[in-house]
Biopython code that builds the backbone (N, CA, C, O; Angstrom):
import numpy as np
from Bio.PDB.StructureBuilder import StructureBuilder

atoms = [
    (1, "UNK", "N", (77.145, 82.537, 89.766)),
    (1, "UNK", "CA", (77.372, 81.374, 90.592)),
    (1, "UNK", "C", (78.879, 81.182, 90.785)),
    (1, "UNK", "O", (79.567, 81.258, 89.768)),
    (2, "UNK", "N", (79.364, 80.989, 91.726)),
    (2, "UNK", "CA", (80.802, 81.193, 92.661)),
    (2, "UNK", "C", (80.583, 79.226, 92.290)),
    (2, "UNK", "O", (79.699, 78.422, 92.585)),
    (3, "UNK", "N", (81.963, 79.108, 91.487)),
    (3, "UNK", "CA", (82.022, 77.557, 91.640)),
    (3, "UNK", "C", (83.119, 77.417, 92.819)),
    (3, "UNK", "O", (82.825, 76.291, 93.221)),
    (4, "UNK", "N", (84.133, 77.815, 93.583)),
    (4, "UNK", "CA", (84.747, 77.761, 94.661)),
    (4, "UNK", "C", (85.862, 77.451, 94.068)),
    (4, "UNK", "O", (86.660, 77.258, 94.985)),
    (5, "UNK", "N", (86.197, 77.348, 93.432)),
    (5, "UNK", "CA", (87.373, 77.214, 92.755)),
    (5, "UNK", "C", (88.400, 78.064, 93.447)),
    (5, "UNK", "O", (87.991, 79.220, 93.554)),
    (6, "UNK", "N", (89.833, 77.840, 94.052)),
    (6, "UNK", "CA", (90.523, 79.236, 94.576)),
    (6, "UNK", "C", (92.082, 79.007, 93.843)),
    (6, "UNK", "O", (92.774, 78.035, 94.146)),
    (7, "UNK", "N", (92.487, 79.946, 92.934)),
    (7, "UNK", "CA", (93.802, 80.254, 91.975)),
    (7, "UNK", "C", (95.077, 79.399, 93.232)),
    (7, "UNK", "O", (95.111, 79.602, 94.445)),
    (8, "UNK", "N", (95.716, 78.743, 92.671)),
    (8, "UNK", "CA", (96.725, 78.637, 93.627)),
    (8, "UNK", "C", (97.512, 79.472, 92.987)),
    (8, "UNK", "O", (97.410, 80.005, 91.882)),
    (9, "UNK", "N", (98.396, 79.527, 93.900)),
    (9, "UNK", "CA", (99.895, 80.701, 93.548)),
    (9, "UNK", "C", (100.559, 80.282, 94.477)),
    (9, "UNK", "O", (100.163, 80.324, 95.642)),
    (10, "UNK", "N", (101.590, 79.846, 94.142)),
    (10, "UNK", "CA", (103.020, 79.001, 94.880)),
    (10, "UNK", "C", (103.810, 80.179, 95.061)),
    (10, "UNK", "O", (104.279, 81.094, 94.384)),
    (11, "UNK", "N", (103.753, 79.641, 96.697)),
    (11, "UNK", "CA", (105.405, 80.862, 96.765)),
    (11, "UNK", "C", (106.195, 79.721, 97.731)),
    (11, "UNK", "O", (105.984, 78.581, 98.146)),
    (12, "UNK", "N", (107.265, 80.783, 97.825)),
    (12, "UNK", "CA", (108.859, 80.004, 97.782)),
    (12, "UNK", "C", (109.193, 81.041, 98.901)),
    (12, "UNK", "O", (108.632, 82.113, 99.128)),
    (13, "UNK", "N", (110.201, 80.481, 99.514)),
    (13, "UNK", "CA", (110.879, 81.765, 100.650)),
    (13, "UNK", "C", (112.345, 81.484, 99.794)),
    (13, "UNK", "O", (112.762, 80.497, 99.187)),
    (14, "UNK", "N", (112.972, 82.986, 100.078)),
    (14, "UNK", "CA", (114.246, 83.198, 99.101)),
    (14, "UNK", "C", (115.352, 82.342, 100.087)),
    (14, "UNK", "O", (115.316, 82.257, 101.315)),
    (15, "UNK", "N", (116.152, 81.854, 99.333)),
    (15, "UNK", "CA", (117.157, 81.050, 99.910)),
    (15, "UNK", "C", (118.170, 82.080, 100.731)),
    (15, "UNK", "O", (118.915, 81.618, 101.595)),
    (16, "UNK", "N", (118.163, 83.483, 100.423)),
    (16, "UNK", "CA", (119.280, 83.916, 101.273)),
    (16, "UNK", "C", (118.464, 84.561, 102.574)),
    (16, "UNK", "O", (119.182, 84.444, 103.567)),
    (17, "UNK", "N", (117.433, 85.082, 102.832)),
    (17, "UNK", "CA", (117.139, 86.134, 103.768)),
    (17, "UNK", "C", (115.416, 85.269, 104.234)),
    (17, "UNK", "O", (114.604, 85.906, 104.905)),
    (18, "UNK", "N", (115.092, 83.785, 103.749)),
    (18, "UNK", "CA", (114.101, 82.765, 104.235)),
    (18, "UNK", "C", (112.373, 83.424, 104.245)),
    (18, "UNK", "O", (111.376, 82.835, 104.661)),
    (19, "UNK", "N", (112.472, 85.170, 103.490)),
    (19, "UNK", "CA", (111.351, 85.323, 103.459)),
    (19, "UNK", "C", (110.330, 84.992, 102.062)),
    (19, "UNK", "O", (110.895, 84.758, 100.993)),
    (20, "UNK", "N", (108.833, 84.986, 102.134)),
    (20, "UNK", "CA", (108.338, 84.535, 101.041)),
    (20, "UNK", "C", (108.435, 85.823, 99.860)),
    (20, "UNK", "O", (108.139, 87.004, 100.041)),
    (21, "UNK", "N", (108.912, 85.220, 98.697)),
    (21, "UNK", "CA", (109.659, 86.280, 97.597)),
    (21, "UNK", "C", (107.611, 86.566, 97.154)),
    (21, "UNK", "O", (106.622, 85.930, 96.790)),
    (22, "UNK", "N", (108.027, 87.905, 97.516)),
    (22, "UNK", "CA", (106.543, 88.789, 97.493)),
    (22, "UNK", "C", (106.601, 89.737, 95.811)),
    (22, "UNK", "O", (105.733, 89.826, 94.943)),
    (23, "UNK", "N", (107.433, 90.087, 95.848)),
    (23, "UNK", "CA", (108.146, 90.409, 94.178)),
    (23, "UNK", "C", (109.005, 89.738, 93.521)),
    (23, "UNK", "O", (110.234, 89.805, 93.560)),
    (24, "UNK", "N", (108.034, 88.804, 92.649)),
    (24, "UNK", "CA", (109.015, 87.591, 91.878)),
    (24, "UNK", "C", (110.027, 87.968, 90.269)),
    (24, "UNK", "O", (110.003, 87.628, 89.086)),
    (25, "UNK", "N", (110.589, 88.588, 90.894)),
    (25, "UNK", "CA", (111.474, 89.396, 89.950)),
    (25, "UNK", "C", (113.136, 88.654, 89.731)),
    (25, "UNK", "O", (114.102, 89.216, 90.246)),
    (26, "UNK", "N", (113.271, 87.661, 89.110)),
    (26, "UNK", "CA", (114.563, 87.201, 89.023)),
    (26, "UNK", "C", (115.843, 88.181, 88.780)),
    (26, "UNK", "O", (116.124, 89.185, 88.125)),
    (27, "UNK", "N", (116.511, 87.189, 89.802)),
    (27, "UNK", "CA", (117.980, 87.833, 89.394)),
    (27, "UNK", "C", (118.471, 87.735, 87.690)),
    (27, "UNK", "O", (119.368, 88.542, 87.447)),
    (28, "UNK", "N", (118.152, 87.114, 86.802)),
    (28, "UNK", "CA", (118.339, 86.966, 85.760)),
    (28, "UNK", "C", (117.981, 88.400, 84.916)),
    (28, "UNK", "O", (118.687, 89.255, 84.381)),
    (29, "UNK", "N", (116.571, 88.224, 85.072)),
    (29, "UNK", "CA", (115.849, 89.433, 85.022)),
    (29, "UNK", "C", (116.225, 90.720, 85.398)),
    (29, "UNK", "O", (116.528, 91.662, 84.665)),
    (30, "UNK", "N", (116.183, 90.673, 86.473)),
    (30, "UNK", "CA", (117.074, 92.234, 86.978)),
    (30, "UNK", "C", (118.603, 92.584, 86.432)),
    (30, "UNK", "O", (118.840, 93.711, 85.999)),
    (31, "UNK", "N", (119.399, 91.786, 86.466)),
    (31, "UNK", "CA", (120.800, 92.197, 85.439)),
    (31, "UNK", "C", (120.707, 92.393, 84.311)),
    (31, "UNK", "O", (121.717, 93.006, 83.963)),
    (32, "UNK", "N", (119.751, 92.147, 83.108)),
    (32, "UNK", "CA", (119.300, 92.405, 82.110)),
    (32, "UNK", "C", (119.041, 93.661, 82.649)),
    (32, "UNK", "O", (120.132, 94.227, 82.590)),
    (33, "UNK", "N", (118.283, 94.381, 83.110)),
    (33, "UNK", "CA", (117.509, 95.907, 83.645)),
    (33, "UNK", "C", (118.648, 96.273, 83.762)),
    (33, "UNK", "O", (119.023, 97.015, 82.854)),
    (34, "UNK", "N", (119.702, 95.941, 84.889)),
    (34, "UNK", "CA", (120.388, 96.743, 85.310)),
    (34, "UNK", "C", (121.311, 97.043, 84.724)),
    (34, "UNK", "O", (121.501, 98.249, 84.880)),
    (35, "UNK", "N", (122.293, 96.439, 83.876)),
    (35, "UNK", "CA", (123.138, 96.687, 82.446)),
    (35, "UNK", "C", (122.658, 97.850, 81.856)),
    (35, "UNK", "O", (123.342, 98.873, 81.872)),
    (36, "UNK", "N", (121.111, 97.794, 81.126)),
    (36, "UNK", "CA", (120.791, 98.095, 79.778)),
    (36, "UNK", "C", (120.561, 99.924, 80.759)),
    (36, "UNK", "O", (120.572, 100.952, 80.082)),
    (37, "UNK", "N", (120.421, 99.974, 81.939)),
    (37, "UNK", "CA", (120.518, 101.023, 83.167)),
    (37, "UNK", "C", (121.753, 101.957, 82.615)),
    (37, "UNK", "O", (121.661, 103.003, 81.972)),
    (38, "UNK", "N", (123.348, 101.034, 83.209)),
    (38, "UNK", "CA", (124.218, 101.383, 82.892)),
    (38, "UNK", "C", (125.116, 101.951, 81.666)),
    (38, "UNK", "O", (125.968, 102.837, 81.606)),
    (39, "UNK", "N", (124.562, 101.068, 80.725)),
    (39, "UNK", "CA", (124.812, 101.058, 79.166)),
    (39, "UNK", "C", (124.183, 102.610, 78.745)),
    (39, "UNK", "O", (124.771, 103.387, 77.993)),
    (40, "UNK", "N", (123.226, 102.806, 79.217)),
    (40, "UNK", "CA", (122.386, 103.812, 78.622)),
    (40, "UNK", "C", (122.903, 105.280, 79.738)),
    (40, "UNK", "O", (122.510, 106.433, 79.557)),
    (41, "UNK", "N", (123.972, 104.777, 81.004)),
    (41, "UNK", "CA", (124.178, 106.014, 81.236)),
    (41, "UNK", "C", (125.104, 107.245, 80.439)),
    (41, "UNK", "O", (125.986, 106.821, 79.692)),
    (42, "UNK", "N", (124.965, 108.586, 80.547)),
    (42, "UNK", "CA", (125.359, 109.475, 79.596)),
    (42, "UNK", "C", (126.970, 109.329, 80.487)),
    (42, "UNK", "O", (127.884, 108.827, 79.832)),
    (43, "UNK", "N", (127.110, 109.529, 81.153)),
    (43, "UNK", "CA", (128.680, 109.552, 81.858)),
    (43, "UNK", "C", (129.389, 108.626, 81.275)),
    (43, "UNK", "O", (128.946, 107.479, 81.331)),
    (44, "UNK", "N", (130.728, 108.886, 80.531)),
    (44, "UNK", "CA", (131.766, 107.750, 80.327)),
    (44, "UNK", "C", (132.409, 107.158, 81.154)),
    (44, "UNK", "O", (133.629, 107.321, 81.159)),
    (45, "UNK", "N", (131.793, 106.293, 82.103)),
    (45, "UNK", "CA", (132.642, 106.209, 83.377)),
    (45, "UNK", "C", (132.507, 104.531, 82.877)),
    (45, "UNK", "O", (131.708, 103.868, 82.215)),
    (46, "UNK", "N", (134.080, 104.235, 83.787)),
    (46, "UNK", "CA", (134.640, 102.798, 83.787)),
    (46, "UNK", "C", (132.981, 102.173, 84.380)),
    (46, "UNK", "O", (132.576, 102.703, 85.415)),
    (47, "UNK", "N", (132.013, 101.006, 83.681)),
    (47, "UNK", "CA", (131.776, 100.554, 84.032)),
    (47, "UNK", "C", (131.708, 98.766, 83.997)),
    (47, "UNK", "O", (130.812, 98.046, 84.437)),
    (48, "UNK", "N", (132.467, 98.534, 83.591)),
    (48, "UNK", "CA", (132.882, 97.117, 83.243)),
    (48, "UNK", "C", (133.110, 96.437, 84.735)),
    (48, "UNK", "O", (132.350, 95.498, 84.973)),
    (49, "UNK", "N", (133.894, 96.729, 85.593)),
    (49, "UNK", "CA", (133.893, 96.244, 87.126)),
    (49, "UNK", "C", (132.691, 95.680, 87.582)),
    (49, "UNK", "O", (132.484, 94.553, 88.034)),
    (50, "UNK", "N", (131.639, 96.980, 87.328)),
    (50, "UNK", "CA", (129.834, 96.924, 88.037)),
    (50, "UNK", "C", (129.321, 95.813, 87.074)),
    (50, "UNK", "O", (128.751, 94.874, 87.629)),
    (51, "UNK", "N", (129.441, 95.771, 85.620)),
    (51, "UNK", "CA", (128.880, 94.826, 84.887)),
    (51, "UNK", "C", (129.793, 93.544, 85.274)),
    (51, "UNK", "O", (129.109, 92.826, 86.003)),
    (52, "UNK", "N", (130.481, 93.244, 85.161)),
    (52, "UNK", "CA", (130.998, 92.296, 85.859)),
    (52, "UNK", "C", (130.372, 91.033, 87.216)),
    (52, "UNK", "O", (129.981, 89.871, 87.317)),
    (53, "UNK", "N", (130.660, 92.385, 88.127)),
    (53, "UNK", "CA", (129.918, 91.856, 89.358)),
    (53, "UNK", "C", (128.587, 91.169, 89.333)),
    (53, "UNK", "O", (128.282, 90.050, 89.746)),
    (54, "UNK", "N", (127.734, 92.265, 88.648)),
    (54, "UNK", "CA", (126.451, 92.245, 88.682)),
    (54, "UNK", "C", (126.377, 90.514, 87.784)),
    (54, "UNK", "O", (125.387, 89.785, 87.735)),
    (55, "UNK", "N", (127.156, 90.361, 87.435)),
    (55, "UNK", "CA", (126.722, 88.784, 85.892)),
    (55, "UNK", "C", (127.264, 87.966, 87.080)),
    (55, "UNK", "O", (126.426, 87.184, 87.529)),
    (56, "UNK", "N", (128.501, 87.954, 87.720)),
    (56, "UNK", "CA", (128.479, 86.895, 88.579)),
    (56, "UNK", "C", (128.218, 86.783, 90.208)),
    (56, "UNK", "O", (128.639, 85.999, 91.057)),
    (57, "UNK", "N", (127.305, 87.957, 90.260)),
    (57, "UNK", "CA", (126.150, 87.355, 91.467)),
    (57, "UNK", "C", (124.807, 87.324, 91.280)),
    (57, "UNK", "O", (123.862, 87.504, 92.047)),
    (58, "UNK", "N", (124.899, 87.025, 89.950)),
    (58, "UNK", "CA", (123.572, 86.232, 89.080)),
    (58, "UNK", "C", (123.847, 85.132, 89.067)),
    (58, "UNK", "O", (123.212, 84.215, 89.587)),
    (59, "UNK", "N", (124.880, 85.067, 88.443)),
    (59, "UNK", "CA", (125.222, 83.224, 88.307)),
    (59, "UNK", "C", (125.759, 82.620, 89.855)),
    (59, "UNK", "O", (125.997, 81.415, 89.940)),
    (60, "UNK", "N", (125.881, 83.239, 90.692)),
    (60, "UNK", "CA", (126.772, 82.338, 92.630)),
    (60, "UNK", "C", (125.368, 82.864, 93.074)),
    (60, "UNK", "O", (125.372, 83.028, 94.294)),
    (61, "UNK", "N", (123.909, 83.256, 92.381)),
    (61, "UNK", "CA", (122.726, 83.483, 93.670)),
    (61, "UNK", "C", (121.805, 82.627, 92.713)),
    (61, "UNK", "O", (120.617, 82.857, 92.940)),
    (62, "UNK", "N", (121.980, 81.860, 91.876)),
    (62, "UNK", "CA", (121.484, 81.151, 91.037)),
    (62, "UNK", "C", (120.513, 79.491, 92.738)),
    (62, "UNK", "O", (119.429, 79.113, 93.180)),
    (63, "UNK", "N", (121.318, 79.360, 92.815)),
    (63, "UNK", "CA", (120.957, 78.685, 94.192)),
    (63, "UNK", "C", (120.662, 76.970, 93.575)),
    (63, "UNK", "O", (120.399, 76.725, 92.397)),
    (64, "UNK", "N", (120.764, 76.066, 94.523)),
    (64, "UNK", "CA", (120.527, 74.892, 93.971)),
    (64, "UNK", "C", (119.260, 74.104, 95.090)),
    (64, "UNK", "O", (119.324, 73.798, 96.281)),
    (65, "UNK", "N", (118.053, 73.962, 93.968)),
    (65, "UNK", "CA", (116.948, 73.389, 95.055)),
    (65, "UNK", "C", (115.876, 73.507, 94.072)),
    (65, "UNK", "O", (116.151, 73.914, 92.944)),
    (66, "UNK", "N", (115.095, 73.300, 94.277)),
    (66, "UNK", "CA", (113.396, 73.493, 93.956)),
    (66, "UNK", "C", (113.203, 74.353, 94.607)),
    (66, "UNK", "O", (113.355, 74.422, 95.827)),
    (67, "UNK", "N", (112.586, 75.687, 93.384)),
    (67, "UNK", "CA", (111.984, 76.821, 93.584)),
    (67, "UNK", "C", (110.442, 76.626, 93.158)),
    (67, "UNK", "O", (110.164, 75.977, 92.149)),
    (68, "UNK", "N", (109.664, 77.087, 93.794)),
    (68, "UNK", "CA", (108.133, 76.914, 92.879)),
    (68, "UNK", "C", (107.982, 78.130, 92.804)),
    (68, "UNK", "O", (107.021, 78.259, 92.046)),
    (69, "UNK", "N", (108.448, 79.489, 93.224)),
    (69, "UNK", "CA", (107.971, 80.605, 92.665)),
    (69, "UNK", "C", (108.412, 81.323, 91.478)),
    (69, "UNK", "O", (109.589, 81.679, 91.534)),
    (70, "UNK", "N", (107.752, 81.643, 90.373)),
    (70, "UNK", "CA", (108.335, 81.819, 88.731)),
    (70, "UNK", "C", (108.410, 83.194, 88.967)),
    (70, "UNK", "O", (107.796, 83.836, 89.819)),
    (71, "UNK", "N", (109.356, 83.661, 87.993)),
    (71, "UNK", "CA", (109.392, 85.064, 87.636)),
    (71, "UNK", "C", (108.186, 85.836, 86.680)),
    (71, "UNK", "O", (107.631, 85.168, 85.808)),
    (72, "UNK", "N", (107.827, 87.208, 86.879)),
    (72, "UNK", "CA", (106.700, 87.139, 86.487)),
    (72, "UNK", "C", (107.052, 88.015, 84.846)),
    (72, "UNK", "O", (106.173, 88.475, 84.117)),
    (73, "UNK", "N", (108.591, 88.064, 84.567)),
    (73, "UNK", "CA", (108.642, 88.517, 83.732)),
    (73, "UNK", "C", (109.201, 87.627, 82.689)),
    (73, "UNK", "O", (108.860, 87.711, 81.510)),
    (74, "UNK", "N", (110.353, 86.487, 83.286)),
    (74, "UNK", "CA", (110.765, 85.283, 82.124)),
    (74, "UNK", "C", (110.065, 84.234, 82.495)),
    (74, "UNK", "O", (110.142, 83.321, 81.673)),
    (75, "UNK", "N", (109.305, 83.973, 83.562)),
    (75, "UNK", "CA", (108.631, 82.542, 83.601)),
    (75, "UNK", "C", (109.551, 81.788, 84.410)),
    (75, "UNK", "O", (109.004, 80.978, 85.158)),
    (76, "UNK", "N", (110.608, 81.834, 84.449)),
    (76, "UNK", "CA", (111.846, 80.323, 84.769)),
    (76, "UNK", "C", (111.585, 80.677, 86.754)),
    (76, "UNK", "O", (111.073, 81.661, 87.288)),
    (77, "UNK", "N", (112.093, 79.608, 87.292)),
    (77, "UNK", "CA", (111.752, 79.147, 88.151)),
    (77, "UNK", "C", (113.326, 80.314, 88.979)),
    (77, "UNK", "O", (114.405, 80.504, 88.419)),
    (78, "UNK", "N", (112.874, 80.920, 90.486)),
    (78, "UNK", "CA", (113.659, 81.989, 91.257)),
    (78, "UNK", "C", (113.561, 81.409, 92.554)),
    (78, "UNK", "O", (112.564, 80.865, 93.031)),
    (79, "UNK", "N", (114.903, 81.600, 93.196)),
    (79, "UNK", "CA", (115.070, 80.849, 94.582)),
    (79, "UNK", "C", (115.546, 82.592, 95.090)),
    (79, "UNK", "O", (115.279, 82.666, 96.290)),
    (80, "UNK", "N", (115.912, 83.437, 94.780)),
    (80, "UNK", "CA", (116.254, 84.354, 95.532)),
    (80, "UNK", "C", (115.950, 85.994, 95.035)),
    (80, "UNK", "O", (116.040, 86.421, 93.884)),
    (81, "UNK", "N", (115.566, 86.763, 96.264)),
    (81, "UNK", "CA", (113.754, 87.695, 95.980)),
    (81, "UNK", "C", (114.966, 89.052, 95.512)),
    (81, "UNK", "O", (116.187, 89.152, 95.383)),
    (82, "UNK", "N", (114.015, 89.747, 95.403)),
    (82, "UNK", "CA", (114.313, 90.772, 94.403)),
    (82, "UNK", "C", (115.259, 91.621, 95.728)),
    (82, "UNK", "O", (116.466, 91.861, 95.721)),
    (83, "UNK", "N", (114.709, 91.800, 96.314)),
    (83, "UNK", "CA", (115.341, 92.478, 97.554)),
    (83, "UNK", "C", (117.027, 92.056, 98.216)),
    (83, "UNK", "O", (117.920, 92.874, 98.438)),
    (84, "UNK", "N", (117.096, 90.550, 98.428)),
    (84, "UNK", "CA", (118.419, 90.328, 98.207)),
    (84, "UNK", "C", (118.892, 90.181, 97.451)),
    (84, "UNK", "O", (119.778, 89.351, 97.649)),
    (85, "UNK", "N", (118.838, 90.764, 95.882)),
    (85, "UNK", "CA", (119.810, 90.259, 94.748)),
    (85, "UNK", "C", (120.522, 92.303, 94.584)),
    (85, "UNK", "O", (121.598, 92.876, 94.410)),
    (86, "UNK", "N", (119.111, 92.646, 94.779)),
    (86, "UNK", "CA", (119.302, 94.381, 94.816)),
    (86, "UNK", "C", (120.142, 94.892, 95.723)),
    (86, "UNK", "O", (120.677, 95.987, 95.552)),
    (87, "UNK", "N", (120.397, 93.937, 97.083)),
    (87, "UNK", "CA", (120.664, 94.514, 98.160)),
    (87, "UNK", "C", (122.527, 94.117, 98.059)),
    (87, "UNK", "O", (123.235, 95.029, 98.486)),
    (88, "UNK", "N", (122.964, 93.381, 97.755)),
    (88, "UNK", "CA", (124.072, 92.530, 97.304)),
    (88, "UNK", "C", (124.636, 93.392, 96.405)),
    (88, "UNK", "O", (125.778, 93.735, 96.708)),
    (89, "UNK", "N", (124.092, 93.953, 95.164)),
    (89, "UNK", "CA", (124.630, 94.826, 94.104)),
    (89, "UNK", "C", (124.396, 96.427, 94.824)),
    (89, "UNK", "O", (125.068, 97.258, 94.212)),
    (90, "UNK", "N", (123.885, 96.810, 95.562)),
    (90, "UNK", "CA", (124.237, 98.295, 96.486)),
    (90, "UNK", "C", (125.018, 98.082, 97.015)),
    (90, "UNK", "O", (125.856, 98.980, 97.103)),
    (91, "UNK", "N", (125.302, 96.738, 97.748)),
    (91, "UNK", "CA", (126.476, 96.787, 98.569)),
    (91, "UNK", "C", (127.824, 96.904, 98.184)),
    (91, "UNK", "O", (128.750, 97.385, 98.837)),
    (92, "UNK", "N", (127.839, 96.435, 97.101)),
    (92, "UNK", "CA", (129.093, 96.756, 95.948)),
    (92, "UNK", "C", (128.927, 98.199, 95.477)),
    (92, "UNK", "O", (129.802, 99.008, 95.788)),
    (93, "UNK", "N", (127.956, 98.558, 94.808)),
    (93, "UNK", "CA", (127.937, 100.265, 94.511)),
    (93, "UNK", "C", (128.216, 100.997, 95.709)),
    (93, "UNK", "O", (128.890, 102.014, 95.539)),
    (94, "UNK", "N", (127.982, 100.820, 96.481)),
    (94, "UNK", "CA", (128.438, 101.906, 97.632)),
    (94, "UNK", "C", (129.956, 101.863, 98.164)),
    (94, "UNK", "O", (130.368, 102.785, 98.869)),
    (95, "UNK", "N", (130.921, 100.595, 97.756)),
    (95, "UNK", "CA", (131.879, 100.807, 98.270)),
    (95, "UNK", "C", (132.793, 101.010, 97.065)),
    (95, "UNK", "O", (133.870, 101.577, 97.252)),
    (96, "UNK", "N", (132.458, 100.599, 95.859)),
    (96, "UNK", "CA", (132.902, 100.953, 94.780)),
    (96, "UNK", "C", (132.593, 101.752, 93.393)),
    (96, "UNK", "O", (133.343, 101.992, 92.447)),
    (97, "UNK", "N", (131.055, 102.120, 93.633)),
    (97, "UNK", "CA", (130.759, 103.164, 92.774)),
    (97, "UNK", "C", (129.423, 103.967, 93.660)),
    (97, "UNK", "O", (128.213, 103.773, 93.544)),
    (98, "UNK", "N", (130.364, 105.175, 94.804)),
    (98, "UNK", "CA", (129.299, 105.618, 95.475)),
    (98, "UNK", "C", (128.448, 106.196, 95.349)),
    (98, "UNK", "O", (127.455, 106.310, 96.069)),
    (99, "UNK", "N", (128.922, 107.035, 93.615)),
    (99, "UNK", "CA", (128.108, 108.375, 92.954)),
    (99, "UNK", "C", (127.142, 107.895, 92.512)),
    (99, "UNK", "O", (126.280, 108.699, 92.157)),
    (100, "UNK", "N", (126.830, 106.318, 92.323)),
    (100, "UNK", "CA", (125.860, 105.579, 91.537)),
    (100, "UNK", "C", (124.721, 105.165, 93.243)),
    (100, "UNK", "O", (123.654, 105.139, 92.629)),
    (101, "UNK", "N", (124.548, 105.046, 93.845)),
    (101, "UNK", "CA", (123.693, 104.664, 95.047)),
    (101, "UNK", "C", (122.451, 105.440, 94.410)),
    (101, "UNK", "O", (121.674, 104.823, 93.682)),
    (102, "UNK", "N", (122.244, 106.967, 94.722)),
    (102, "UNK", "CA", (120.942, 107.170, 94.667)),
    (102, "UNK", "C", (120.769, 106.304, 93.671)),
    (102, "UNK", "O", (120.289, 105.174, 93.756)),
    (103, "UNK", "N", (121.122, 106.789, 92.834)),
    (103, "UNK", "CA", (120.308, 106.430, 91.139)),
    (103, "UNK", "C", (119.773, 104.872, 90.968)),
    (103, "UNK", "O", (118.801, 104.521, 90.299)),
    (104, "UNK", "N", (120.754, 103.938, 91.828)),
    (104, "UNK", "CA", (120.134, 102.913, 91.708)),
    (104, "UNK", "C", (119.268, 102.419, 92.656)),
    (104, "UNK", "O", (118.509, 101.450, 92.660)),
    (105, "UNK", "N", (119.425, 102.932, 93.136)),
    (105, "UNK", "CA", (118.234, 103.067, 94.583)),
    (105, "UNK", "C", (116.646, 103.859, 94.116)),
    (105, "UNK", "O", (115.568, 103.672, 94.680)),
    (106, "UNK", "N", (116.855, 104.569, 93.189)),
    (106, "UNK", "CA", (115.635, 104.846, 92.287)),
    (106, "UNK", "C", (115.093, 103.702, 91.430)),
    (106, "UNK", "O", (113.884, 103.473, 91.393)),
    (107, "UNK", "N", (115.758, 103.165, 90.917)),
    (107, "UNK", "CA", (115.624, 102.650, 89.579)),
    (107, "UNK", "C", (115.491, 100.954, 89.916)),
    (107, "UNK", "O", (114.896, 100.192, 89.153)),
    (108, "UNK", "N", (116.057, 100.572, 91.014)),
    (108, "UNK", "CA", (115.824, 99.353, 91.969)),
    (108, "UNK", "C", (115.369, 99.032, 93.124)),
    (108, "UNK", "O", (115.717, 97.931, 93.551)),
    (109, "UNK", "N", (114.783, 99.583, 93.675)),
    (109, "UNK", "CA", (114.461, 99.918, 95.448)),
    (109, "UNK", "C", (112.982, 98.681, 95.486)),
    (109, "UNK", "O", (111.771, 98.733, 95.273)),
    (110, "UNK", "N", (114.010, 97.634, 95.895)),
    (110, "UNK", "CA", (112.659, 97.026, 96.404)),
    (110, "UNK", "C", (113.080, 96.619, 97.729)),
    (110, "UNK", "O", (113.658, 95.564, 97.986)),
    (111, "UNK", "N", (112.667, 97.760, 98.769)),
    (111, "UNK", "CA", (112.944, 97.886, 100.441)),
    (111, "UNK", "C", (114.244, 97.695, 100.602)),
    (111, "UNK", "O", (114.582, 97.402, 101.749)),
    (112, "UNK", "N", (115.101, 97.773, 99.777)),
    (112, "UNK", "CA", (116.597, 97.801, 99.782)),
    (112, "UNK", "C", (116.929, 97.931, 101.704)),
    (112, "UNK", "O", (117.350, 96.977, 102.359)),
    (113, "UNK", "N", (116.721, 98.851, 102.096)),
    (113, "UNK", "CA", (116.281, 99.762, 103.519)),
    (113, "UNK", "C", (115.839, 98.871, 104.230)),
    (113, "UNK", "O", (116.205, 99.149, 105.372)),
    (114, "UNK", "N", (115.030, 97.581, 104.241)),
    (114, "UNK", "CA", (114.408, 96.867, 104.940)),
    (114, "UNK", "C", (115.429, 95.928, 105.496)),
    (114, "UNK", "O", (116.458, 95.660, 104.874)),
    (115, "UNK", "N", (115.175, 95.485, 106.537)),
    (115, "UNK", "CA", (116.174, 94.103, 107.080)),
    (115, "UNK", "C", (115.752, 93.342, 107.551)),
    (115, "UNK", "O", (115.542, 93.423, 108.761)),
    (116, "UNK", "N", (115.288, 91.785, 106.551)),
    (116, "UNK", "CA", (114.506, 90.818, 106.746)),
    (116, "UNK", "C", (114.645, 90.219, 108.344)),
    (116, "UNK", "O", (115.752, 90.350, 108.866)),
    (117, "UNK", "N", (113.803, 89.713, 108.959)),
    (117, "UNK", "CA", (113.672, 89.005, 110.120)),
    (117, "UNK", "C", (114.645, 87.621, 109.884)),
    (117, "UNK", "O", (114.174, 86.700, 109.216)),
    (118, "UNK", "N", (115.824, 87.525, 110.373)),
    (118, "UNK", "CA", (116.777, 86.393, 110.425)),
    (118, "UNK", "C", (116.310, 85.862, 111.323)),
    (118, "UNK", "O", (115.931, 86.346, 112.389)),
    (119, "UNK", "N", (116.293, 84.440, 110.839)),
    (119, "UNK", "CA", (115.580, 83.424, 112.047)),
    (119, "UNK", "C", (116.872, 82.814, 113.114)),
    (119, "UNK", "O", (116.596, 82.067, 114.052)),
]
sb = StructureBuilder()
sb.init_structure("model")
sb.init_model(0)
sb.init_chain("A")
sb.init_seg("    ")
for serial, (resi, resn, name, xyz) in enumerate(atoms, 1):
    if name == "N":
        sb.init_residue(resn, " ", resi, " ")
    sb.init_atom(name, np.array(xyz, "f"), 0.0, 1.0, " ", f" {name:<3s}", serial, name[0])
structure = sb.get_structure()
């Protein structure tokens, strides 16, 4: 017997690119990944610049508003989608660490390639 009951699931459109965040993957979340990425690469290469960046366009995409869509890995409440937080940190790897693109384009690719419909 079907009691009709239907799950809500709140979504949110990301504050930078206005689409509904379809992979609720915080920026919080993802710089944690993407560090422990770097940290663990075998190359001794300067990466303090990239860690850098990456912590403070976590904290300036932090965004100020009511989000209702949660992250599905810390729970806490995300105003901006996985795609523009990824897309923001390539844009920095490519003009300042170009040898790093594929790799993070493996290891982060959520439609990186895509270019949301600007209203």
């Amino acid at each position: 017997m079907r009691l009709g009951i239907t799950p809500q699931i709140s979504k949110a459109n990301c504050e930078v690119c206005e689409e509904v965040i379809t992979q609720p993957v915080c920026p919080a979340c993802l710089e944690r990944e993407m560090i422990e990425w770097l940290v663990q690469k075998e190359k001794d290469e300067d990466k303090a610049g990239l860690i850098d960046f990456i912590k403070k366009t976590t904290i300036s995409l932090r965004g100020h508003g009511y989000a209702q869509t949660k992250c599905v890995i810390c729970g806490k409440n995300m105003r901006v989608c996985a795609h523009c937080y990824c897309k923001e940190i390539l844009d920095y790897i490519n003009k300042e660490y170009p040898e790093l693109e594929e790799e993070f384009i493996t290891h982060f690719d959520f439609n990186i390639h895509f270019k949301p419909r600007m209203i």
